[in-house]
Backbone and ligand atoms as CSV (ligand in chain L), in Angstrom:
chain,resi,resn,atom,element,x,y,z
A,1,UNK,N,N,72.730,61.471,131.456
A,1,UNK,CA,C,73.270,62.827,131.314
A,1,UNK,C,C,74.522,62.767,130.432
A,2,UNK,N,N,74.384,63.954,129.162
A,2,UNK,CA,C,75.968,63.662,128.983
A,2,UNK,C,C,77.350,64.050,129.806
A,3,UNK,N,N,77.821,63.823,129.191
A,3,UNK,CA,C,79.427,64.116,129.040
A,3,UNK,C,C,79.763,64.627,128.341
A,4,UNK,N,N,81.383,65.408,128.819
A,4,UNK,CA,C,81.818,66.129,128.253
A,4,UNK,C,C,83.272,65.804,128.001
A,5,UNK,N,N,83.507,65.484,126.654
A,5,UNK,CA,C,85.022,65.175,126.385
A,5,UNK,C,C,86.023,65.710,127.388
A,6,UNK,N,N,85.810,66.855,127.441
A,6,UNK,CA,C,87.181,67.282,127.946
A,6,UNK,C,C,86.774,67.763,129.298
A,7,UNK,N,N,85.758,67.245,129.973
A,7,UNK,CA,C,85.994,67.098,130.962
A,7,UNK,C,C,85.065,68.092,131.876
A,8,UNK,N,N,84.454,69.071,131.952
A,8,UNK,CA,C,84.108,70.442,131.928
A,8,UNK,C,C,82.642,70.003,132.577
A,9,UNK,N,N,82.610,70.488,133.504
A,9,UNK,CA,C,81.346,70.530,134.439
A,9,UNK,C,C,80.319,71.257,134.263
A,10,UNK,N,N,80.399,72.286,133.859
A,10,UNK,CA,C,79.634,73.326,133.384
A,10,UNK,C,C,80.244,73.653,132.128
A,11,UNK,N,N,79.049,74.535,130.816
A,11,UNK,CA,C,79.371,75.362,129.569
A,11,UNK,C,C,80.081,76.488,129.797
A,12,UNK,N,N,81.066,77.311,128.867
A,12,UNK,CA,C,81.203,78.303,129.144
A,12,UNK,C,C,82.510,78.292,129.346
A,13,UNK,N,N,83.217,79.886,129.500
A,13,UNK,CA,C,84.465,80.109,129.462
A,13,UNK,C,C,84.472,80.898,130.879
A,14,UNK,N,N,86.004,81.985,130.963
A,14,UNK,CA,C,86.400,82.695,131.698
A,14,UNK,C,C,86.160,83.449,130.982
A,15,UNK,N,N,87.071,83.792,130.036
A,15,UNK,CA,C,86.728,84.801,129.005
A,15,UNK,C,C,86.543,84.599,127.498
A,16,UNK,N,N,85.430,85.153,126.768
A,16,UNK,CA,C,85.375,85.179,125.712
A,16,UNK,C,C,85.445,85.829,124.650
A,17,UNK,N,N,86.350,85.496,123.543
A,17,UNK,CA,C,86.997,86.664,122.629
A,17,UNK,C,C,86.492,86.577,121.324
A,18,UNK,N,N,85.811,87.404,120.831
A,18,UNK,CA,C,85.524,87.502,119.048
A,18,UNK,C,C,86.292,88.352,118.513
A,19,UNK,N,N,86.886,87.929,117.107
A,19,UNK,CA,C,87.488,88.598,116.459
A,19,UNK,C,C,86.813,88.883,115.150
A,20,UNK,N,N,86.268,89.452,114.654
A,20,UNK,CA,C,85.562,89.842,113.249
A,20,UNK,C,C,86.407,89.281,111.910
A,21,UNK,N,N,86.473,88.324,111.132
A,21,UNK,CA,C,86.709,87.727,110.727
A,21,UNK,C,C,86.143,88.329,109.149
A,22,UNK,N,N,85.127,89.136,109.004
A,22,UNK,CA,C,84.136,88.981,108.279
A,22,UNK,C,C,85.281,89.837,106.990
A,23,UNK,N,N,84.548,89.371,105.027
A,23,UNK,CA,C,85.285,89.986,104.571
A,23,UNK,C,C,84.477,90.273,103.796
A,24,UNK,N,N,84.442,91.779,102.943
A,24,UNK,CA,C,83.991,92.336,101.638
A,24,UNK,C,C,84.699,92.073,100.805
A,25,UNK,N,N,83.405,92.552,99.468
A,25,UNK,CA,C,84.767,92.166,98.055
A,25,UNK,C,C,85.211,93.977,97.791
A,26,UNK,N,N,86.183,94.116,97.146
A,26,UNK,CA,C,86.299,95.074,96.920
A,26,UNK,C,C,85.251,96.000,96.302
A,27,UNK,N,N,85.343,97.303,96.902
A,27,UNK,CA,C,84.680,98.250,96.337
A,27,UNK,C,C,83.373,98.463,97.190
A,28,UNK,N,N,83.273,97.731,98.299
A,28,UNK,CA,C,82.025,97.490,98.575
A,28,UNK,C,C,81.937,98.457,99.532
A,29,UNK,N,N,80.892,99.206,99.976
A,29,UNK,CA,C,80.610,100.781,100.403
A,29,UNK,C,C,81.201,100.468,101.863
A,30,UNK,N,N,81.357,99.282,102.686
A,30,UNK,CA,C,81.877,99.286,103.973
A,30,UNK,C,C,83.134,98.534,103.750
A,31,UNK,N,N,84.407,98.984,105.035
A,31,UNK,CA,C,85.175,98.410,104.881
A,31,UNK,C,C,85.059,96.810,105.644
A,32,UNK,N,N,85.976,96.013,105.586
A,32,UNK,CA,C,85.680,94.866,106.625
A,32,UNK,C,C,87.165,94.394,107.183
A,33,UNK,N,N,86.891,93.781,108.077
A,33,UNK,CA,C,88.203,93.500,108.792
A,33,UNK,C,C,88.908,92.009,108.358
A,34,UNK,N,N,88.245,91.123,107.917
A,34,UNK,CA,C,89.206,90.374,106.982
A,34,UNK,C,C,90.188,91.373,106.220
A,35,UNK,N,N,89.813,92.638,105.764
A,35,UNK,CA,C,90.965,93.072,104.832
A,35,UNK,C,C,91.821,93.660,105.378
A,36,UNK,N,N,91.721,93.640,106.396
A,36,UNK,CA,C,92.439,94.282,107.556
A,36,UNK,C,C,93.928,93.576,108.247
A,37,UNK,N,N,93.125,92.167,108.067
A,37,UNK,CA,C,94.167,91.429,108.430
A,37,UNK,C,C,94.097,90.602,109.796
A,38,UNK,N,N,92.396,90.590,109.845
A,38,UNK,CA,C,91.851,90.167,111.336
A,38,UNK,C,C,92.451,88.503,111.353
A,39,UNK,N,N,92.080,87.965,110.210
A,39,UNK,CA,C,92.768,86.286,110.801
A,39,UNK,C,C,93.799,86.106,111.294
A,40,UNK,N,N,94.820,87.045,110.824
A,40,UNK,CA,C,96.584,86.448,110.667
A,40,UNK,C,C,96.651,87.272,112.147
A,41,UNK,N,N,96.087,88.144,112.606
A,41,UNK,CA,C,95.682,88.861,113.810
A,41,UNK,C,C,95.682,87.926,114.849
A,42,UNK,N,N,94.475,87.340,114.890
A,42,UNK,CA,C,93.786,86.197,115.280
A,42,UNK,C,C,94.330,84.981,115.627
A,43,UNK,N,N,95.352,85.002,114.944
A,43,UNK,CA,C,96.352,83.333,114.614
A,43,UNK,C,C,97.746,83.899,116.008
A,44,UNK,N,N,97.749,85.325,115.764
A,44,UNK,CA,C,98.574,85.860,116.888
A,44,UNK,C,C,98.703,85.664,118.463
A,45,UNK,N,N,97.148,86.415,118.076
A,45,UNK,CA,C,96.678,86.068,119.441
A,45,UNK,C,C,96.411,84.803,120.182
A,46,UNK,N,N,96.067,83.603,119.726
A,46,UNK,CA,C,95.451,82.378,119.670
A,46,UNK,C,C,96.902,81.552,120.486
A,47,UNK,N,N,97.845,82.116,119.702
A,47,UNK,CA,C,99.130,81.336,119.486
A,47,UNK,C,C,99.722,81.548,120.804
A,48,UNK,N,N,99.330,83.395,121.332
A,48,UNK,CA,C,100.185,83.958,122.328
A,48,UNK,C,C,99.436,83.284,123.404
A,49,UNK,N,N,98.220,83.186,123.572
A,49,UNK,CA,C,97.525,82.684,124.948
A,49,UNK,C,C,97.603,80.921,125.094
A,50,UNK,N,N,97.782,80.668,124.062
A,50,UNK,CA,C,98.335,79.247,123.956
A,50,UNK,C,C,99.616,79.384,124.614
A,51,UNK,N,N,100.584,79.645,124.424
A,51,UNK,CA,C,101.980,80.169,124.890
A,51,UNK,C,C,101.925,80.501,126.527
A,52,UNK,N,N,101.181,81.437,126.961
A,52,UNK,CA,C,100.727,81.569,128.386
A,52,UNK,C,C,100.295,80.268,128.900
A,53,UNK,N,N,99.465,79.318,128.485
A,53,UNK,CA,C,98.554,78.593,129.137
A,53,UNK,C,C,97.347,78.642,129.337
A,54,UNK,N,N,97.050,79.609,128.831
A,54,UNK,CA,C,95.561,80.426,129.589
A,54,UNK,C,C,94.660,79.465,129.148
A,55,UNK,N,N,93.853,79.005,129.842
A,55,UNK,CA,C,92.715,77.792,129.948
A,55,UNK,C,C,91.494,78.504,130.446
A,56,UNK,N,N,90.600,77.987,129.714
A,56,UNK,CA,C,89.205,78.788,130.063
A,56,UNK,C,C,89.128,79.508,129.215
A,57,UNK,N,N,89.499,79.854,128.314
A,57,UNK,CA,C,89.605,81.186,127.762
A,57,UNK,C,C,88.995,80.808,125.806
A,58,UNK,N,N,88.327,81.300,125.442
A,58,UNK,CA,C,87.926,80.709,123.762
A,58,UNK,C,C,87.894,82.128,123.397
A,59,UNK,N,N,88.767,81.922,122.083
A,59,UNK,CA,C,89.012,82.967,121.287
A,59,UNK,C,C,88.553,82.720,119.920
A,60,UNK,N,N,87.888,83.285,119.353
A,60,UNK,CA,C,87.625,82.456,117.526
A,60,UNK,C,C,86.709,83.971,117.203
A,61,UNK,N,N,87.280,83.019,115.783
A,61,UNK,CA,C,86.464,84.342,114.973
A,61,UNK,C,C,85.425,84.361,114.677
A,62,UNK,N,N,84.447,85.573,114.765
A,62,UNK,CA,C,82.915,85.621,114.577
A,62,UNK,C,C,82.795,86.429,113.008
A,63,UNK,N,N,81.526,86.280,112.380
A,63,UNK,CA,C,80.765,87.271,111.128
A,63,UNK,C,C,81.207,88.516,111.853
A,64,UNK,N,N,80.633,89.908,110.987
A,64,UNK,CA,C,80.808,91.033,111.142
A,64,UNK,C,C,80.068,91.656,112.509
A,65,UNK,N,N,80.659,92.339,113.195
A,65,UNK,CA,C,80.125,92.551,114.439
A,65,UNK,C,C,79.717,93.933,114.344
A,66,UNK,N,N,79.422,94.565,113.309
A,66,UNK,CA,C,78.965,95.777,112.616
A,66,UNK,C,C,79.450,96.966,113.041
A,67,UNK,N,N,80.523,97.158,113.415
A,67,UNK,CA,C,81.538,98.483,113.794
A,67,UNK,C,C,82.644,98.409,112.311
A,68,UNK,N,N,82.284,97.845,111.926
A,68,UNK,CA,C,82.736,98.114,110.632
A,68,UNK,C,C,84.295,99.080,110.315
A,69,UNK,N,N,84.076,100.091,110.472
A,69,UNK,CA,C,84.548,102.025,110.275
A,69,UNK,C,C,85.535,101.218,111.221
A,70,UNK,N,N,85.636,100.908,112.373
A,70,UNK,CA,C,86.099,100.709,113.513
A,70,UNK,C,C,87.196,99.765,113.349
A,71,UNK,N,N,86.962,98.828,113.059
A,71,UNK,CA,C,87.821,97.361,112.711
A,71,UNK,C,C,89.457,97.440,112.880
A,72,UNK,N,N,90.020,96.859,113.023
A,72,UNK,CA,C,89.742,95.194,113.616
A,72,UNK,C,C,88.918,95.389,114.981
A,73,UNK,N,N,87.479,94.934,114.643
A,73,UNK,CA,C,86.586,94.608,115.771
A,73,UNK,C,C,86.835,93.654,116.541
A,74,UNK,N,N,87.000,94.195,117.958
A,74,UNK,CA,C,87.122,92.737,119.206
A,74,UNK,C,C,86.449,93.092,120.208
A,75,UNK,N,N,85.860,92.034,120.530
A,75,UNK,CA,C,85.143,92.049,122.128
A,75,UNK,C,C,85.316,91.168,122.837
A,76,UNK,N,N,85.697,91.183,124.495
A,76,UNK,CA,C,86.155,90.624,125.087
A,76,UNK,C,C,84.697,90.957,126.420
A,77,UNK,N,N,84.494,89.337,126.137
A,77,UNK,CA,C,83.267,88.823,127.456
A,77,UNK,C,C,83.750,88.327,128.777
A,78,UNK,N,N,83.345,88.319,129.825
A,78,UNK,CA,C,81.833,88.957,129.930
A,78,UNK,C,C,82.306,90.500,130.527
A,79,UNK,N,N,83.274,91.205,130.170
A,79,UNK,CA,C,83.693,92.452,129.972
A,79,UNK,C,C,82.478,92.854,129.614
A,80,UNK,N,N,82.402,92.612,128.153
A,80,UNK,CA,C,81.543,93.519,126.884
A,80,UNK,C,C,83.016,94.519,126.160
A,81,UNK,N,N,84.271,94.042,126.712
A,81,UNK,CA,C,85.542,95.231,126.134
A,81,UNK,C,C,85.495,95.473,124.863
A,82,UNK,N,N,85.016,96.580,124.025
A,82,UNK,CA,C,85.239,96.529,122.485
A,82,UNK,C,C,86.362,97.375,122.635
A,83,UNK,N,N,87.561,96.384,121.461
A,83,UNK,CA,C,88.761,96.764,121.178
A,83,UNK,C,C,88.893,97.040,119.642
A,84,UNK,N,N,89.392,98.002,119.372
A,84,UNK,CA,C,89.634,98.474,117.685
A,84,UNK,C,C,91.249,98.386,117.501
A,85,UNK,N,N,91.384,97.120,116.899
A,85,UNK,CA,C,93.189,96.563,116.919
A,85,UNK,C,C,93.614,96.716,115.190
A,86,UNK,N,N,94.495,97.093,115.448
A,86,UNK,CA,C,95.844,97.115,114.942
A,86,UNK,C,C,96.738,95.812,114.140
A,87,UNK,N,N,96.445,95.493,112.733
A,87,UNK,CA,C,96.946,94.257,112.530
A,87,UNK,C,C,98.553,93.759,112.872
A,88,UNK,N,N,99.177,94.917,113.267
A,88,UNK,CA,C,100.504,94.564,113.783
A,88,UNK,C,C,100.688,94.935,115.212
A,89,UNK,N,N,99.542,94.739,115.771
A,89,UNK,CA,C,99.739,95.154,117.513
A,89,UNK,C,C,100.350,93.670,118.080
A,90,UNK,N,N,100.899,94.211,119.090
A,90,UNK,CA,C,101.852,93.611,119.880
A,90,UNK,C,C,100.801,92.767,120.633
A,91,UNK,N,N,100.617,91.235,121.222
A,91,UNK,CA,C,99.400,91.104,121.564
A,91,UNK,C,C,99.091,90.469,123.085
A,92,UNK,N,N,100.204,91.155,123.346
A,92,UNK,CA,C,101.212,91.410,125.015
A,92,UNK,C,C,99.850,91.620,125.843
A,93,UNK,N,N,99.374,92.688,125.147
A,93,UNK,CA,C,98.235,93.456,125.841
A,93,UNK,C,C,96.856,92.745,125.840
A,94,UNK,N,N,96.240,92.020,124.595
A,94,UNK,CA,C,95.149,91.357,124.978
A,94,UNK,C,C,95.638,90.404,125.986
A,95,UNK,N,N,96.644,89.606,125.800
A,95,UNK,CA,C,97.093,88.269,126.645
A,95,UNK,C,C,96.659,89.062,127.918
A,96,UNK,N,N,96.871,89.985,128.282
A,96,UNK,CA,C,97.264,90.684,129.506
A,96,UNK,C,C,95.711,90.495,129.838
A,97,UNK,N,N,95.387,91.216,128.851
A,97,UNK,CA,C,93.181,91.263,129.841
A,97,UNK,C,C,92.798,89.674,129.865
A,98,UNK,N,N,93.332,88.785,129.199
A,98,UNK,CA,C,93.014,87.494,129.309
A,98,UNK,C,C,92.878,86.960,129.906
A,99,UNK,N,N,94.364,87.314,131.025
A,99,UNK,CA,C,94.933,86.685,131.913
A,99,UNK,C,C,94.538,87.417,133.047
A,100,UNK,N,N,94.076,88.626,133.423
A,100,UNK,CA,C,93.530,89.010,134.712
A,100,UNK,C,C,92.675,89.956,134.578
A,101,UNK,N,N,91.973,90.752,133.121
A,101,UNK,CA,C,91.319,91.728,133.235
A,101,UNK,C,C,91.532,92.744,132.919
A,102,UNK,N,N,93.098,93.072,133.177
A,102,UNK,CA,C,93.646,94.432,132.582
A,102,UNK,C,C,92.750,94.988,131.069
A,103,UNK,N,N,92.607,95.913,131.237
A,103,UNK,CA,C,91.515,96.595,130.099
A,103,UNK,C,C,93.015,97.140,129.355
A,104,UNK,N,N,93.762,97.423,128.173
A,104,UNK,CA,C,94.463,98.378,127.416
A,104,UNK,C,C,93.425,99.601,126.709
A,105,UNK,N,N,93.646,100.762,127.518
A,105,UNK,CA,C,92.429,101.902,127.089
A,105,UNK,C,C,92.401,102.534,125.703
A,106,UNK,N,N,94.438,101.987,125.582
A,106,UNK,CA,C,94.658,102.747,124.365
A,106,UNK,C,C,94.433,101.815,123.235
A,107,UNK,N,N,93.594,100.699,123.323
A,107,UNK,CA,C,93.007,100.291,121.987
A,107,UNK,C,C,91.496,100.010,121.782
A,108,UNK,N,N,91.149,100.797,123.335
A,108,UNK,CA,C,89.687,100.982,123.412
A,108,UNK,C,C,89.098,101.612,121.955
A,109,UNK,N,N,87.665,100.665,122.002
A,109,UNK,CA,C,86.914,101.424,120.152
A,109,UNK,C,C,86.209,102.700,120.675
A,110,UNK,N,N,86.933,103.764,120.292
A,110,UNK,CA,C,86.376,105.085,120.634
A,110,UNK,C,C,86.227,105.951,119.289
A,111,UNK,N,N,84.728,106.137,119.231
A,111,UNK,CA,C,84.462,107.313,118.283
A,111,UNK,C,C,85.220,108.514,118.072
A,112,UNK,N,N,85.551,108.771,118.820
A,112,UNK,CA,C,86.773,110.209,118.956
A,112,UNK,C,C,87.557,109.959,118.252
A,113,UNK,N,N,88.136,108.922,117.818
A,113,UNK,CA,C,89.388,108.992,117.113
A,113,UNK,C,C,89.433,109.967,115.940
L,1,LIG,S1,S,83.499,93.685,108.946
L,1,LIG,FE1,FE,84.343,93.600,110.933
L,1,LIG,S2,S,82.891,94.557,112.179
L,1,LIG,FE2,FE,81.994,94.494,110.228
C-alpha cells in the first residue's frame, strides 16, 4: 500500500478553494479573471491562511469556471460557496469561512447585482 509523504490517512481536504486563474487576450468577447487580478488575489489569500495555520485546507487556482461576467470566480467546497471577489478585498473574510464556515453574503455571486 502506499504512502503518503506527509503523512495523511485519507485523500482530501476540509475545505476546498478554487480561484479562476484563467486569462483572455484582449478584446476577446468574455472578460476573464486573470485580468482581474485573480493570482495576486490568490497569493493573498494563500498567504493569509498560511498566517492562521489553517491545515486541511487547499487553495489553488483552477481554468475558467465559466461565470465569467461574474469574476473573480471562487468556490469554496464542500460548501459549493460561489464567491464573486474583489481584487482588493480584505481576505479577513474568506480566512473566516476557512476557518469555521462563516459564509460572507456580501460577496456572495448573485445575478442581481
Ligand atoms: S475567466 Fe474566470 S470564470 Fe471564466
Amino acid at each position: 500500500m502506499p504512502t503518503d509523504p506527509k503523512g495523511r490517512d485519507v485523500p482530501g481536504y476540509g475545505r476546498h478553494v478554487f480561484i479562476c486563474g484563467h486569462e483572455r487576450p484582449e478584446g476577446a468577447t468574455r472578460p476573464s479573471c486573470k485580468n482581474r487580478g485573480s493570482l495576486e488575489l490568490l497569493t493573498r489569500i494563500k498567504a493569509a491562511a498560511r498566517e492562521e495555520g489553517l491545515r486541511e485546507i487547499r487553495i489553488q487556482k483552477s481554468g475558467c469556471l465559466d461565470f465569467c461576467e461574474n469574476g473573480i470566480a471562487c468556490v469554496v467546497y464542500p460548501e459549493g460557496t460561489w464567491y464573486r471577489l474583489q481584487p482588493q478585498l480584505d481576505v479577513g473574510s474568506i480566512v473566516e469561512h476557512l476557518k469555521n464556515g462563516t459564509v460572507d453574503t456580501d460577496l456572495l455571486m448573485n445575478f442581481d447585482d
